[in-house]
Every structure is written in structure tokens, then in C-alpha cells.
VOMIDO-447906 format. One line per 10 residues: number of its first residue (from 1); their letters; for each residue x, y, z of N, C-alpha, C, CB. Coordinates in Angstrom, 3 decimals, decimal comma, always signed. Each point is the difference from the previous one (the first is absolute). Glycine has a CB too. Layout:
NUM = a = X/Y/Z/X/Y/Z/X/Y/Z/X/Y/Z | ...
This chain:
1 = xxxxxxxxxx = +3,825/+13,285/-10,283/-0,882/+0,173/+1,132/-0,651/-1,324/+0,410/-0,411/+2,357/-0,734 | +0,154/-2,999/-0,363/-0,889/-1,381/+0,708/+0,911/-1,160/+0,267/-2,172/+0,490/-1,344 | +4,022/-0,186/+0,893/+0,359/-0,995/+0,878/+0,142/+0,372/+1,695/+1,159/-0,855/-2,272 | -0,898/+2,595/+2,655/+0,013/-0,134/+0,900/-1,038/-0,208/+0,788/+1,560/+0,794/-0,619 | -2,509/-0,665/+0,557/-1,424/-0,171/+0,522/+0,040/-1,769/+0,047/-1,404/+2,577/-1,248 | +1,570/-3,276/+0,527/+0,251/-1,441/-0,126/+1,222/-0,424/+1,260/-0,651/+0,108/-2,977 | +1,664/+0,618/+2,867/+1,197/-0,826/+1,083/-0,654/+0,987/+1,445/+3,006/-0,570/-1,985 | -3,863/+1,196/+2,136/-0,411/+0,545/+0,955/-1,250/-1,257/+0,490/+0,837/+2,825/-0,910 | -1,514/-3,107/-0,050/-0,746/-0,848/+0,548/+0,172/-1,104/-0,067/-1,075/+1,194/-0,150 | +2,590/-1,505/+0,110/+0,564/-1,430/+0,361/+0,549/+0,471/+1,135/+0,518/-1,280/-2,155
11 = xxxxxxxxxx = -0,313/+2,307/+2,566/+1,046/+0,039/+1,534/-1,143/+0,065/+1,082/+2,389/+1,602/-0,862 | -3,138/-1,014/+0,527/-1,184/+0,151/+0,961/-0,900/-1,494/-0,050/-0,117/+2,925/-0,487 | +0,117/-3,797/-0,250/-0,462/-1,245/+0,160/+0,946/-1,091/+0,847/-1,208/+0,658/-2,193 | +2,598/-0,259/+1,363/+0,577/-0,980/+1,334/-0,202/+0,209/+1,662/+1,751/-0,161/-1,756 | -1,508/+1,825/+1,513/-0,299/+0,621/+1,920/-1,239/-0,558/+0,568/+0,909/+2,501/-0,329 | -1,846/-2,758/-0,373/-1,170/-0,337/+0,451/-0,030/-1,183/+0,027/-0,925/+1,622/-0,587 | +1,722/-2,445/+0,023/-0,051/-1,940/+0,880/+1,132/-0,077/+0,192/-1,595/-1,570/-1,077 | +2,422/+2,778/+1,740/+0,630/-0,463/+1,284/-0,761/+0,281/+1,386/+2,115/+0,382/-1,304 | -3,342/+0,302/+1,288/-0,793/-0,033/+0,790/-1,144/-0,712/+0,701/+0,999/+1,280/-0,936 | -1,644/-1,440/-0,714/-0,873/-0,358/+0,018/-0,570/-1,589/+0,775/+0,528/+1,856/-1,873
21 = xxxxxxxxxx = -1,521/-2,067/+2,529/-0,214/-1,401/+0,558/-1,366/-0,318/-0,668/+1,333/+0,222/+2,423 | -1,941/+0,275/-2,819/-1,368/-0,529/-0,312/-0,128/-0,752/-1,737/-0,977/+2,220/+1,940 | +0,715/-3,235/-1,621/-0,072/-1,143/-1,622/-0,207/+0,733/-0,595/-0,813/-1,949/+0,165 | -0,312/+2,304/-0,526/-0,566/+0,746/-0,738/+0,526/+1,166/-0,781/-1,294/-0,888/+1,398 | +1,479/+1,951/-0,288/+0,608/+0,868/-0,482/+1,668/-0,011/-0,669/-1,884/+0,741/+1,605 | +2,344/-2,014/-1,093/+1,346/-0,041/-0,325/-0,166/-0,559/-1,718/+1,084/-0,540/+2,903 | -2,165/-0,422/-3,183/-0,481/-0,665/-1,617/+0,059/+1,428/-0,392/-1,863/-2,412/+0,063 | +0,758/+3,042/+0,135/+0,281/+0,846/-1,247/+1,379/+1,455/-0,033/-3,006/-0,764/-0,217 | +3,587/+0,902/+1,204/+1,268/+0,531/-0,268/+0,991/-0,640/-0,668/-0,499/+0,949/+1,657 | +0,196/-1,999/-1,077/+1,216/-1,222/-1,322/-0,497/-0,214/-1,113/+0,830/-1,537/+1,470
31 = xxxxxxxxxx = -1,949/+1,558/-2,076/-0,472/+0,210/-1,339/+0,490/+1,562/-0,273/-2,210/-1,830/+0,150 | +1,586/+2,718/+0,184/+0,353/+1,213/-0,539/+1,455/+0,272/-0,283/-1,926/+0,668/+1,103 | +2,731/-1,025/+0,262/+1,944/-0,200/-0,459/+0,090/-0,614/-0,819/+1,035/-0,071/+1,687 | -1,718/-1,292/-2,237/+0,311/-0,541/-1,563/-0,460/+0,491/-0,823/+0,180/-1,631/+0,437 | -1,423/+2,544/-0,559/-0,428/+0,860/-1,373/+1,259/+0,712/-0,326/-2,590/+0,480/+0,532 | +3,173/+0,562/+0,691/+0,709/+1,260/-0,097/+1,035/-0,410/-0,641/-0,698/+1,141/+1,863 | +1,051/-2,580/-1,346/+1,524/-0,566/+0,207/+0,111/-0,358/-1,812/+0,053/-1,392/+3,190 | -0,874/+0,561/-3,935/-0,869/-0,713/-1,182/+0,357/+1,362/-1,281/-2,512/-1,609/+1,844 | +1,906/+2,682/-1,018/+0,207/+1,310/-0,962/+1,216/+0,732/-0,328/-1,917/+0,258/+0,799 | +2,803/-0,481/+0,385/+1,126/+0,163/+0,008/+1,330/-0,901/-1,243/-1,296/+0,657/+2,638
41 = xxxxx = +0,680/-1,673/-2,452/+0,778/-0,851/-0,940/-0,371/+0,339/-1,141/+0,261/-1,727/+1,254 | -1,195/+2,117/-1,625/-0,852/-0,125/-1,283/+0,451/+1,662/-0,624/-2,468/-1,984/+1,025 | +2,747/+2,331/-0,002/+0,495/+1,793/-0,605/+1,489/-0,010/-0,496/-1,490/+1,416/+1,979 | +2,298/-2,722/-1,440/+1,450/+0,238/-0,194/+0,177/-1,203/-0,979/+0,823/+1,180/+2,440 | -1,713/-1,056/-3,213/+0,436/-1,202/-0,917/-0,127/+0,669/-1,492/-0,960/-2,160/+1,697
């Protein structure tokens, strides 16, 4: 369950800075895609 919840909130982070224009808001979606992304590696090892 928490990987899919994890590749869910990597797909929904990329969708959102292909949108996104505002600095700000785009920093911390690209941090959060590297937490999700970070956890991901760390589960398949």
C-alpha cells in the first residue's frame, strides 16, 4: 500500500510542474518529488 500511495505521489508531483509557474510553489513540489522519489529507492534496496 505505501508503495502505491508513494508512485501516486510521484505522478501527481510531476503533473503539477508541468503546470506549475510560480517559484515558489514549484521549490517545494520539487522537494517533495525528491522525498517521494528518495523513498522509493530506499524501499527497493
Amino acid at each position: 500500500m505505501e508503495r502505491f500511495v508513494r508512485n501516486e505521489n510521484i505522478k501527481r508531483y510531476r503533473d503539477l510542474l508541468k503546470t506549475e509557474i510560480d517559484p515558489d510553489k514549484r521549490r517545494v513540489i520539487q522537494k517533495l518529488l525528491a522525498e517521494e522519489e528518495a523513498k522509493e529507492l530506499a524501499s527497493e534496496r
